[in-house]
KOLTOR-940515 format. One record per residue: residue number from 1; residue in one letter; x, y, z of N, C-alpha, C, CB in turn. Coordinates in Angstrom, 3 decimals. Glycine has a CB too. Example, Ala and Ser with C-alpha at 12.3 -4.5 7.8 and 13.67 -1.06 7.14 Angstrom:
BEGIN
<pt num="1" residu="a" n_x="13.190" n_y="-5.690" n_z="7.800" ca_x="12.300" ca_y="-4.500" ca_z="7.800" c_x="13.200" c_y="-3.300" c_z="7.800" cb_x="11.308" cb_y="-4.473" cb_z="9.046"/>
<pt num="2" residu="s" n_x="12.850" n_y="-2.250" n_z="7.080" ca_x="13.670" ca_y="-1.060" ca_z="7.140" c_x="12.900" c_y="0.030" c_z="7.870" cb_x="14.084" cb_y="-0.598" cb_z="5.725"/>
***
This chain:
BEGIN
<pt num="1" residu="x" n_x="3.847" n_y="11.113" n_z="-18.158" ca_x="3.798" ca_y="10.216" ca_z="-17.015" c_x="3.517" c_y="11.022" c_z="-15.762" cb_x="5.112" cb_y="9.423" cb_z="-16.874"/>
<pt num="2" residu="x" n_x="2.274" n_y="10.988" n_z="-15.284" ca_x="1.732" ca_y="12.077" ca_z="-14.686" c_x="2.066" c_y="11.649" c_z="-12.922" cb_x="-0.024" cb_y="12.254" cb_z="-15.223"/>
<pt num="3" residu="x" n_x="2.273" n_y="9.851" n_z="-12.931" ca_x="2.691" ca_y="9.686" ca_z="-11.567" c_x="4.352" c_y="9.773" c_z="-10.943" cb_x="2.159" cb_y="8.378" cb_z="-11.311"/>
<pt num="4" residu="x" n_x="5.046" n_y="10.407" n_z="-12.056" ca_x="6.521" ca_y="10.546" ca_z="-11.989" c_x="6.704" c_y="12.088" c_z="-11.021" cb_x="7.241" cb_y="10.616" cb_z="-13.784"/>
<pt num="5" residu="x" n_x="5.473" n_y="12.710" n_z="-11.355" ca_x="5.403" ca_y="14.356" ca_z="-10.828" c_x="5.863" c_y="14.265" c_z="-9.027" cb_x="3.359" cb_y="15.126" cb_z="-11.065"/>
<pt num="6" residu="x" n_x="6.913" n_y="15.208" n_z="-8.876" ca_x="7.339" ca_y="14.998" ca_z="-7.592" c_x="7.161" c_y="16.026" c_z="-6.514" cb_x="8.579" cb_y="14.722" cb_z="-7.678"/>
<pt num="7" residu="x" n_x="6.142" n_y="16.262" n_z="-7.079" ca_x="4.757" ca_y="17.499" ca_z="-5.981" c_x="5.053" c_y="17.121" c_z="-4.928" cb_x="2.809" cb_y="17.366" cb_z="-6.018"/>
<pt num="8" residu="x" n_x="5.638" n_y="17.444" n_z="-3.499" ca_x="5.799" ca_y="17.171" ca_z="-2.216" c_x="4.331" c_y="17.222" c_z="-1.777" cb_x="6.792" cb_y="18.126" cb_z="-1.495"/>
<pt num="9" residu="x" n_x="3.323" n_y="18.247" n_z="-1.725" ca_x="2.272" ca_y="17.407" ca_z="-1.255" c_x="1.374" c_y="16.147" c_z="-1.907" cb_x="1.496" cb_y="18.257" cb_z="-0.968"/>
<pt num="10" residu="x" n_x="1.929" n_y="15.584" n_z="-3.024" ca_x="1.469" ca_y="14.473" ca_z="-3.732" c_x="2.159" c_y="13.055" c_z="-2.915" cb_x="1.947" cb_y="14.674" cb_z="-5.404"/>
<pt num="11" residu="x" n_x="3.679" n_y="13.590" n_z="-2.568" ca_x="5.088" ca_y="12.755" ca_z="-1.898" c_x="4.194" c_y="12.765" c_z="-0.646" cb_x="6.984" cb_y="13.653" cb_z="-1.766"/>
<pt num="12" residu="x" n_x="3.499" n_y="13.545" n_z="0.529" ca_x="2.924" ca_y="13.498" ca_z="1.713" c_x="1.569" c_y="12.299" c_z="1.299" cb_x="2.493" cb_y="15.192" cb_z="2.246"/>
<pt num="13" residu="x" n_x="1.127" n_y="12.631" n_z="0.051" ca_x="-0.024" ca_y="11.948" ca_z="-0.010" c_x="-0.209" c_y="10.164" c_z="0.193" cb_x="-0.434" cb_y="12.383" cb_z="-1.278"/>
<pt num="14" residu="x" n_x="1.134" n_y="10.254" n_z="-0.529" ca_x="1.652" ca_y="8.694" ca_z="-0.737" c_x="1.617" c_y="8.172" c_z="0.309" cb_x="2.979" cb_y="8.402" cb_z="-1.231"/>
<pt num="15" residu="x" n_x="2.663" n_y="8.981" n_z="0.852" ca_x="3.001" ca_y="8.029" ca_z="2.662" c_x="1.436" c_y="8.079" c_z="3.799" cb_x="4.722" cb_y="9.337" cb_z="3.934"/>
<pt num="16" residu="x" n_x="1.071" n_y="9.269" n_z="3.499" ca_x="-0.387" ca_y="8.947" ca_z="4.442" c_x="-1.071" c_y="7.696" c_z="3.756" cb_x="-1.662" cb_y="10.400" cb_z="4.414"/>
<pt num="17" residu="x" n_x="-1.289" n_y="7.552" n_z="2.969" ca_x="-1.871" ca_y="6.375" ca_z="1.776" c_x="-1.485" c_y="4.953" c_z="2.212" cb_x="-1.122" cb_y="6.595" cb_z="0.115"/>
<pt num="18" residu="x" n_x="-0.374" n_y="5.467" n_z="2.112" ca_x="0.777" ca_y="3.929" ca_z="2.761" c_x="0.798" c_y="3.247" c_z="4.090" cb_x="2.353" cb_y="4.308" cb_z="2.850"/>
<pt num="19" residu="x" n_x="0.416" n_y="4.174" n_z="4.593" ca_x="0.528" ca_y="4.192" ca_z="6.540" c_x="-0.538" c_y="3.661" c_z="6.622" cb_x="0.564" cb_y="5.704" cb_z="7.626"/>
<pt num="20" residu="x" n_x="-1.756" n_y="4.681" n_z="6.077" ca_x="-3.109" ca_y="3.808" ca_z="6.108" c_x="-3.147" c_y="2.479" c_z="5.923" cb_x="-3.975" cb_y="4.178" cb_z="5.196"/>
<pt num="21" residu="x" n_x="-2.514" n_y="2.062" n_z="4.362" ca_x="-2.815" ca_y="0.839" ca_z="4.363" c_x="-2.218" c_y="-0.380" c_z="4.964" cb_x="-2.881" cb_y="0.697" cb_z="3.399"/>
<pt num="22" residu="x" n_x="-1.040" n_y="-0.040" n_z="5.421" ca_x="-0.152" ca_y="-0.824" ca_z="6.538" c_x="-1.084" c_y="-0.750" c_z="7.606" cb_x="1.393" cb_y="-0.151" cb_z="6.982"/>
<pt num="23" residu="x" n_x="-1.725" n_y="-0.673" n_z="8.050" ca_x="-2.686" ca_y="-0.471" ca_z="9.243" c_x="-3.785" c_y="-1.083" c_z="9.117" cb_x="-3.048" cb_y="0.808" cb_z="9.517"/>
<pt num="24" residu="x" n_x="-4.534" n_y="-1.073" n_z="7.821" ca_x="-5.661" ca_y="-2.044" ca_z="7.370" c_x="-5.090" c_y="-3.136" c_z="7.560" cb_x="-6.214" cb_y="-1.979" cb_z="5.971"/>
<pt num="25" residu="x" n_x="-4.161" n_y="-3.639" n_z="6.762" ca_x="-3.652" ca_y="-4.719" ca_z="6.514" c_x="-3.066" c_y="-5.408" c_z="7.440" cb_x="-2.997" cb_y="-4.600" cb_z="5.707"/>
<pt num="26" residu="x" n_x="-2.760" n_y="-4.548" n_z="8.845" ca_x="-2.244" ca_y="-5.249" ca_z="9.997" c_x="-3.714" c_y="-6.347" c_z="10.483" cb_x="-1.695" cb_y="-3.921" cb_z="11.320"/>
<pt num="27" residu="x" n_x="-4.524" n_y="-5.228" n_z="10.326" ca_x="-5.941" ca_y="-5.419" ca_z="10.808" c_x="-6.682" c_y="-6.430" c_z="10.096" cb_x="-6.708" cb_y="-4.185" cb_z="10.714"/>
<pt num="28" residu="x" n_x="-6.409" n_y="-6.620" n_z="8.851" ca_x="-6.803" ca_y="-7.802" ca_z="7.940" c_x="-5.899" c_y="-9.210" c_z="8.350" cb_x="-6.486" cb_y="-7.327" cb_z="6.255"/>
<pt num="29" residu="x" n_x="-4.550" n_y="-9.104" n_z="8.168" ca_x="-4.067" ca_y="-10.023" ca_z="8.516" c_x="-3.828" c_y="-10.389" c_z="10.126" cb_x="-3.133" cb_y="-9.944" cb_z="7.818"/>
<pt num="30" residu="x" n_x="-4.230" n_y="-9.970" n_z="10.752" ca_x="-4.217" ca_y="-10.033" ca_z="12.535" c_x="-2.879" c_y="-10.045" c_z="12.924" cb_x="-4.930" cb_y="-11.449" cb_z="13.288"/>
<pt num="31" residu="x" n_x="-2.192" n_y="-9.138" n_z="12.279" ca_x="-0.744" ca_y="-9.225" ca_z="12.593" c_x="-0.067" c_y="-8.637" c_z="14.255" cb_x="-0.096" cb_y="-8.313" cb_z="11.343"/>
<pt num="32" residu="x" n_x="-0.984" n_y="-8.925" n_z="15.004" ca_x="-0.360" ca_y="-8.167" ca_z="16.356" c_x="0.687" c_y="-8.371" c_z="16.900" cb_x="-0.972" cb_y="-8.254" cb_z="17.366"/>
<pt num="33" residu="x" n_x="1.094" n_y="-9.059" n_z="16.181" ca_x="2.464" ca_y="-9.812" ca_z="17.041" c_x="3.973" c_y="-9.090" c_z="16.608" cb_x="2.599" cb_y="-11.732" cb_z="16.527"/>
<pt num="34" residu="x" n_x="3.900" n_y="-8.285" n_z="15.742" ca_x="5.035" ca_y="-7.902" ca_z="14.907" c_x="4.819" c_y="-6.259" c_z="15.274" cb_x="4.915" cb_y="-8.435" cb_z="13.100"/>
<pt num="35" residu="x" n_x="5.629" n_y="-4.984" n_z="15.316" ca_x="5.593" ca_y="-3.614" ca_z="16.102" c_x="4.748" c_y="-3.086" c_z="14.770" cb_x="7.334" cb_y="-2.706" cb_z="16.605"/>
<pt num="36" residu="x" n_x="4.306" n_y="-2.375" n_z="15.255" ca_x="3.030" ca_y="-1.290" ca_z="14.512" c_x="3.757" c_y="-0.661" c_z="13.441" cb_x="2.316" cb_y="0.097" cb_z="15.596"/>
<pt num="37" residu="x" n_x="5.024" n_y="-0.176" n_z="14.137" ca_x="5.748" ca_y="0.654" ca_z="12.777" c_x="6.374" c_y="0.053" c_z="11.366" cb_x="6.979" cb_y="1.352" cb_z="13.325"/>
<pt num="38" residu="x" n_x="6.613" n_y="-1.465" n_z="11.472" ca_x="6.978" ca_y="-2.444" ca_z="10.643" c_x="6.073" c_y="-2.678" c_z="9.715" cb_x="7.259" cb_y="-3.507" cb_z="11.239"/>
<pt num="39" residu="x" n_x="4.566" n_y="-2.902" n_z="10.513" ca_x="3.281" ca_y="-2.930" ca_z="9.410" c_x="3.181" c_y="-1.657" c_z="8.396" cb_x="1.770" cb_y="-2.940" cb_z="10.285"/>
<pt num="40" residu="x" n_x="3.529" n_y="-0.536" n_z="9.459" ca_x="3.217" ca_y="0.854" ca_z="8.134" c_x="4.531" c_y="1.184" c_z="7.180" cb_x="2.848" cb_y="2.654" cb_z="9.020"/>
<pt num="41" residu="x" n_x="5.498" n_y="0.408" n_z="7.599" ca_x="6.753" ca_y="0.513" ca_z="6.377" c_x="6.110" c_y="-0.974" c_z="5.477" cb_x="8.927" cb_y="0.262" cb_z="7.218"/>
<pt num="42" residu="x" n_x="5.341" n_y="-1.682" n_z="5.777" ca_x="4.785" ca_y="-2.773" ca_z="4.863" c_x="3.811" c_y="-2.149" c_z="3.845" cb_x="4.015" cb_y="-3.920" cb_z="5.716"/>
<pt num="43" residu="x" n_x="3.117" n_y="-1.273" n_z="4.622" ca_x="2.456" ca_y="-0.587" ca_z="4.032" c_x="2.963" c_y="0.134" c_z="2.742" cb_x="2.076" cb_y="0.083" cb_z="4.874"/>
<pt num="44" residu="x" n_x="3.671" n_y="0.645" n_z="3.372" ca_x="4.643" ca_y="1.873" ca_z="2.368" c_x="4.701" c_y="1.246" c_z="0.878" cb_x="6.597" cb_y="2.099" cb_z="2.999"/>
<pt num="45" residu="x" n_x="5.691" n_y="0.131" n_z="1.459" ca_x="6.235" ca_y="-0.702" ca_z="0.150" c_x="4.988" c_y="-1.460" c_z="-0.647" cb_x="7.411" cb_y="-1.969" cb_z="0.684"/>
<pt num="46" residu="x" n_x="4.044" n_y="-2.079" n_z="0.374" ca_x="2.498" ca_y="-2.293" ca_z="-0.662" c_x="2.390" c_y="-1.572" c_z="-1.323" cb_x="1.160" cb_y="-2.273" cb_z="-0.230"/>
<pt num="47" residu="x" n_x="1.976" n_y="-0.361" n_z="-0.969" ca_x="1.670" ca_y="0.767" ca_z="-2.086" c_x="2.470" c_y="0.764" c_z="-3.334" cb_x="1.884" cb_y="2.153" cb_z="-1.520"/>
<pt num="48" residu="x" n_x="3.599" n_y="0.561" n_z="-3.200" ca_x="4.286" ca_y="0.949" ca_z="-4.198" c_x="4.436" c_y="-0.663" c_z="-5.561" cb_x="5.840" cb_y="1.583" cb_z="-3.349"/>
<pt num="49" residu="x" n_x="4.526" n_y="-1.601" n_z="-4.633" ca_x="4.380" ca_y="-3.181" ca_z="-5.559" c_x="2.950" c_y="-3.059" c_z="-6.000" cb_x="4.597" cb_y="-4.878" cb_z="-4.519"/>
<pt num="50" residu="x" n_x="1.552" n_y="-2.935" n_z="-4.974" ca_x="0.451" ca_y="-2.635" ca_z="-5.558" c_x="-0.014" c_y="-1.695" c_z="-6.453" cb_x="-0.087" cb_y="-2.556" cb_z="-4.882"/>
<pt num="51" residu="x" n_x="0.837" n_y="-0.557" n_z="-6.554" ca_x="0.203" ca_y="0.783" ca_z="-7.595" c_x="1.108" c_y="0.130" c_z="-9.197" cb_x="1.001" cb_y="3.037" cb_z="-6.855"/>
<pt num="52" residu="x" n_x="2.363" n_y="-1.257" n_z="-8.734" ca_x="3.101" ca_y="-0.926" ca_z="-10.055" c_x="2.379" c_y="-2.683" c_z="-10.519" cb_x="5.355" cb_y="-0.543" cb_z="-9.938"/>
<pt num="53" residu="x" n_x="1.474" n_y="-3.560" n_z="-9.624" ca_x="1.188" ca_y="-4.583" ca_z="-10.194" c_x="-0.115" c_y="-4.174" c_z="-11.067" cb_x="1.075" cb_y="-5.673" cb_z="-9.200"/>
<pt num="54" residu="x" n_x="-1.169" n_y="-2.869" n_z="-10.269" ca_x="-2.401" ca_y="-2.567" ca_z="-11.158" c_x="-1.899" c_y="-2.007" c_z="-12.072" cb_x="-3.500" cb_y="-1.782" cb_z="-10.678"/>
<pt num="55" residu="x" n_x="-0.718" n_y="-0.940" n_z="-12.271" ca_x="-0.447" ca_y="-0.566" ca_z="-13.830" c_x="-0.124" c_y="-1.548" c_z="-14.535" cb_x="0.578" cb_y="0.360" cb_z="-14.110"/>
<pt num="56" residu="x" n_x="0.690" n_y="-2.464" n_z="-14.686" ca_x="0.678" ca_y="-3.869" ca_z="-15.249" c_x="-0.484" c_y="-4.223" c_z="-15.850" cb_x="0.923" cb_y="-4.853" cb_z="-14.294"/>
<pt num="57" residu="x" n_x="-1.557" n_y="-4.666" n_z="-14.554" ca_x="-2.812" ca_y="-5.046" ca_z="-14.940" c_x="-3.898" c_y="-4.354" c_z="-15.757" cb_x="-3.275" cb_y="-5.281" cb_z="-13.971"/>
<pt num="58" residu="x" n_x="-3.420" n_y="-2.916" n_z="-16.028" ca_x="-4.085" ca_y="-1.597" ca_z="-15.859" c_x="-5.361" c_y="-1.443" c_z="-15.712" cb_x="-3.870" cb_y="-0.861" cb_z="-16.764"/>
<pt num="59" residu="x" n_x="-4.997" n_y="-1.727" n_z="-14.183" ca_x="-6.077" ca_y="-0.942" ca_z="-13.006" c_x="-6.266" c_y="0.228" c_z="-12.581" cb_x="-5.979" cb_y="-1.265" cb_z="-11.917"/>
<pt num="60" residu="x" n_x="-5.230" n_y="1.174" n_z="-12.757" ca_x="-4.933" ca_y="1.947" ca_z="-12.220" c_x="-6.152" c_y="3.088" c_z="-11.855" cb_x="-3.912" cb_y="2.214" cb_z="-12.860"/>
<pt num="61" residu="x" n_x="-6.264" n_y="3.889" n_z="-11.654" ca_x="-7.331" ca_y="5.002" ca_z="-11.062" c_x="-7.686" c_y="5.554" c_z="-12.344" cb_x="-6.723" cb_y="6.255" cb_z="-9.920"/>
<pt num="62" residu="x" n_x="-6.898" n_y="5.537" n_z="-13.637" ca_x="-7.668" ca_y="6.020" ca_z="-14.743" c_x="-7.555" c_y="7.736" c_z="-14.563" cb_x="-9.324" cb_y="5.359" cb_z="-14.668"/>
<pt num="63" residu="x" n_x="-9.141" n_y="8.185" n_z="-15.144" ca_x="-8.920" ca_y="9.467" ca_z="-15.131" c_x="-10.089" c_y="10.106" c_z="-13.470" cb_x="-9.399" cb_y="10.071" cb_z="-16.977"/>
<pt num="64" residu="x" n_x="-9.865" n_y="9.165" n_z="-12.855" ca_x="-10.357" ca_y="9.436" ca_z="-11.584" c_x="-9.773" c_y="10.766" c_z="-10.801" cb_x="-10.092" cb_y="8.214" cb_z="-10.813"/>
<pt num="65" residu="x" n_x="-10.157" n_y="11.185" n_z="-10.273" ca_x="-9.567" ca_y="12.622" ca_z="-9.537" c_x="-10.043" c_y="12.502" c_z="-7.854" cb_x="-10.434" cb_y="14.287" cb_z="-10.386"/>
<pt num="66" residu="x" n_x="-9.562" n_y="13.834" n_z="-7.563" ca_x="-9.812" ca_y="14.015" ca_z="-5.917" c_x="-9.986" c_y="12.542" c_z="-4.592" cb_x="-11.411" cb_y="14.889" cb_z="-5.931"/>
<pt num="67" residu="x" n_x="-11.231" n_y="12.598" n_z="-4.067" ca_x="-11.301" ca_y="11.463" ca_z="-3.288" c_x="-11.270" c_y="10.497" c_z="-3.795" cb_x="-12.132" cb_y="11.348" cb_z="-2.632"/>
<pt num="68" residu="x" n_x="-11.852" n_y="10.145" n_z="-5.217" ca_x="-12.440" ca_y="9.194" ca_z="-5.665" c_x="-10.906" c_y="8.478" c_z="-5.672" cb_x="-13.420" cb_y="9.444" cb_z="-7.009"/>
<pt num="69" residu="x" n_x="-9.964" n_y="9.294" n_z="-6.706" ca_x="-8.551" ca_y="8.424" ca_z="-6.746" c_x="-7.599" c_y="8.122" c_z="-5.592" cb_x="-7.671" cb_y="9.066" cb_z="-7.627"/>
<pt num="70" residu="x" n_x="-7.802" n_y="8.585" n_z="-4.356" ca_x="-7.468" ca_y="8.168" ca_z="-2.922" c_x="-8.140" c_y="7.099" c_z="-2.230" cb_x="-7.640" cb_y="9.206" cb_z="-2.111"/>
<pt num="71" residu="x" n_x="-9.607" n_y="6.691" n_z="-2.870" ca_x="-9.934" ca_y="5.615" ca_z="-2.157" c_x="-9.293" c_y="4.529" c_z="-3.256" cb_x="-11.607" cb_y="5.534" cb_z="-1.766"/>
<pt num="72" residu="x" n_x="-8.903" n_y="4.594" n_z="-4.617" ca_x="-9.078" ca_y="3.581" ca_z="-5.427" c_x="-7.311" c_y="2.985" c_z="-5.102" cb_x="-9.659" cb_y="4.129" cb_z="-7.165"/>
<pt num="73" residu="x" n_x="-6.124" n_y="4.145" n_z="-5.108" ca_x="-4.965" ca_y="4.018" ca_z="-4.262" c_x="-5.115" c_y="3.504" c_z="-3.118" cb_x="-4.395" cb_y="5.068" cb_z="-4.042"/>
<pt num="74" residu="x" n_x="-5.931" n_y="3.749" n_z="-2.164" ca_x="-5.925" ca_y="2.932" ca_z="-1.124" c_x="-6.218" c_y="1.439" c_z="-0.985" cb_x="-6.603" cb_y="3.454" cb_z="-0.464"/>
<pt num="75" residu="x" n_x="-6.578" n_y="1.184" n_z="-1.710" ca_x="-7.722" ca_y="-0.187" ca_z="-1.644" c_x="-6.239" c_y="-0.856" c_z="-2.685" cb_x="-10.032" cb_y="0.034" cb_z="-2.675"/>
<pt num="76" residu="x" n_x="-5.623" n_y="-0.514" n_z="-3.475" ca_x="-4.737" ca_y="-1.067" ca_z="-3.684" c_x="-3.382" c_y="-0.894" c_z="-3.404" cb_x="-4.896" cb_y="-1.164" cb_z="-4.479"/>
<pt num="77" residu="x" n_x="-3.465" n_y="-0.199" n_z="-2.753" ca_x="-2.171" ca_y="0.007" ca_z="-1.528" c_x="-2.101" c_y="-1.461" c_z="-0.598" cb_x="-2.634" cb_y="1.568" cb_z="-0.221"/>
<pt num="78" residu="x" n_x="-3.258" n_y="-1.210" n_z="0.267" ca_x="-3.847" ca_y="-2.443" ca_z="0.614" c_x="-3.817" c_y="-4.034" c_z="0.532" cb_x="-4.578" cb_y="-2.261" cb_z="0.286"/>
<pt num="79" residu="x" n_x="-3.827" n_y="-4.058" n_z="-0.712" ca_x="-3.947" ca_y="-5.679" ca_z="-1.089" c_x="-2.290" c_y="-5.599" c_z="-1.618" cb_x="-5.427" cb_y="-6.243" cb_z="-2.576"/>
<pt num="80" residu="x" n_x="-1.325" n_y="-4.402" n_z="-1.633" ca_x="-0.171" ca_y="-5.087" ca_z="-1.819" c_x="0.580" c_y="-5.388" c_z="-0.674" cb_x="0.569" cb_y="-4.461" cb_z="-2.641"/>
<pt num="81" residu="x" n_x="0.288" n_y="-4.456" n_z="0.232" ca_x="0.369" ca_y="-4.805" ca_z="1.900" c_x="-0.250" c_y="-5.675" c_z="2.383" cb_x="0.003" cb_y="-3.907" cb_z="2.754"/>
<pt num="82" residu="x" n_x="-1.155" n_y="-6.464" n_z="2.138" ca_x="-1.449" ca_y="-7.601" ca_z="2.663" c_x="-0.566" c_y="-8.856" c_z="2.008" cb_x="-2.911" cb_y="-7.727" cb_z="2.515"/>
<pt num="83" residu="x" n_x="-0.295" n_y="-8.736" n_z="0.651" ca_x="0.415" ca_y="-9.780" ca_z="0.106" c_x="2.089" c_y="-9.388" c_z="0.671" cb_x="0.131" cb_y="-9.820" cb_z="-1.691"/>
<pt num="84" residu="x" n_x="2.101" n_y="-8.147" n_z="0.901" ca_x="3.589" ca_y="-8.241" ca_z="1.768" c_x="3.433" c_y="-8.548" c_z="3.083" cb_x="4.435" cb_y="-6.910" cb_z="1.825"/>
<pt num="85" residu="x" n_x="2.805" n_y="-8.724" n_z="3.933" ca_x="2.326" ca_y="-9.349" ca_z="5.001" c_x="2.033" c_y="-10.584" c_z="4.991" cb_x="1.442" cb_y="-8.851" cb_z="5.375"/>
<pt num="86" residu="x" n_x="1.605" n_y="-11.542" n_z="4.074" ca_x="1.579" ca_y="-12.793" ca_z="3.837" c_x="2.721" c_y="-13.347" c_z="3.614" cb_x="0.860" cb_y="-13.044" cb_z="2.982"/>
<pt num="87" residu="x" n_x="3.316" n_y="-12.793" n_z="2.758" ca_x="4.786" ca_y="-13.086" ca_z="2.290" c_x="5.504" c_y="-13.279" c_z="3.612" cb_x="5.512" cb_y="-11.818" cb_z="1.352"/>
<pt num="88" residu="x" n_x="5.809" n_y="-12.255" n_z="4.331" ca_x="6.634" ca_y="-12.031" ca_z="5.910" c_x="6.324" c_y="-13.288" c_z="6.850" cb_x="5.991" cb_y="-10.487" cb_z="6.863"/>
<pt num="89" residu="x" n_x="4.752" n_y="-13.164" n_z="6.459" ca_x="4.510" ca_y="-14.253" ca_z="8.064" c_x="4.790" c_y="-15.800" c_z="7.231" cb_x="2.244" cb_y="-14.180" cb_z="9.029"/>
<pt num="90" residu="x" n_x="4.758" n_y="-15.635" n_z="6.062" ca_x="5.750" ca_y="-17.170" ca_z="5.539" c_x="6.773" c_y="-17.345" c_z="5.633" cb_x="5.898" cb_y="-17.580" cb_z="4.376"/>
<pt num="91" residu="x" n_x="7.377" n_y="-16.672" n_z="5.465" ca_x="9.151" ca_y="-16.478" ca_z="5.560" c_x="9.389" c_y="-16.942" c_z="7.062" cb_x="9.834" cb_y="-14.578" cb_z="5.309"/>
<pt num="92" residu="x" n_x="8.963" n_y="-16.101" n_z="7.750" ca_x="9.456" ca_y="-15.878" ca_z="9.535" c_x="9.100" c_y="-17.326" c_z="9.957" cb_x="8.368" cb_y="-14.476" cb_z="10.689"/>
<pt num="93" residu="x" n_x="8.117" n_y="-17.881" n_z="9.816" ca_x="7.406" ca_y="-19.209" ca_z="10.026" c_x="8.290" c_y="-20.102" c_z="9.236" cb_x="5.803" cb_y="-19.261" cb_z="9.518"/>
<pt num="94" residu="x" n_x="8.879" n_y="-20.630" n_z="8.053" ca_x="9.898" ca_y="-20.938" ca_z="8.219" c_x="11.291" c_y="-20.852" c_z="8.834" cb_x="9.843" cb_y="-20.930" cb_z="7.681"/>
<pt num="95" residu="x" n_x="11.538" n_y="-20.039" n_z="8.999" ca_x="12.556" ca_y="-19.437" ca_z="9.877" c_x="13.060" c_y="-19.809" c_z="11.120" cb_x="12.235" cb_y="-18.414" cb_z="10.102"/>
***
């Protein structure tokens, strides 16, 4: 289980990954209204519901390497941060 490896610059990789995509996803969902740093802890946690819904699906990056497997993490970092961003602005809107 090669994504269990707890390489600190693999651990840096994540969270830049994460931040990024909390930031797309602010930007996708037009979330301006909520603090910047909330979107990139949305982020965070996307990454982590999105990297464990494509293994499920198995999407995952495969035997992809270097950039190639940072854009394919990102892009599904992404869409789990946006569905945690959808989720939020439903909740709060009831609320």
């Amino acid at each position: 289980m090669e994504w269990l490896t707890l390489n600190p610059l693999i651990c840096v990789g994540w969270l830049v990954v994460g931040a990024l995509a909390g930031m797309v996803a602010r930007s996708i969902m037009k979330s301006t209204d909520a603090p910047l740093i909330q979107d990139i802890l949305l982020g965070l946690a996307g990454s982590v519901i999105g990297g464990f819904v494509a293994g499920l699906l198995g999407m995952g990056p495969g035997g992809a390497g270097g950039v190639e497997r940072v854009l394919i993490n990102l892009v599904i970092s992404v869409v789990g941060a946006v569905i945690l961003l959808f989720i939020g602005k439903t909740i709060l809107r009831r609320g």
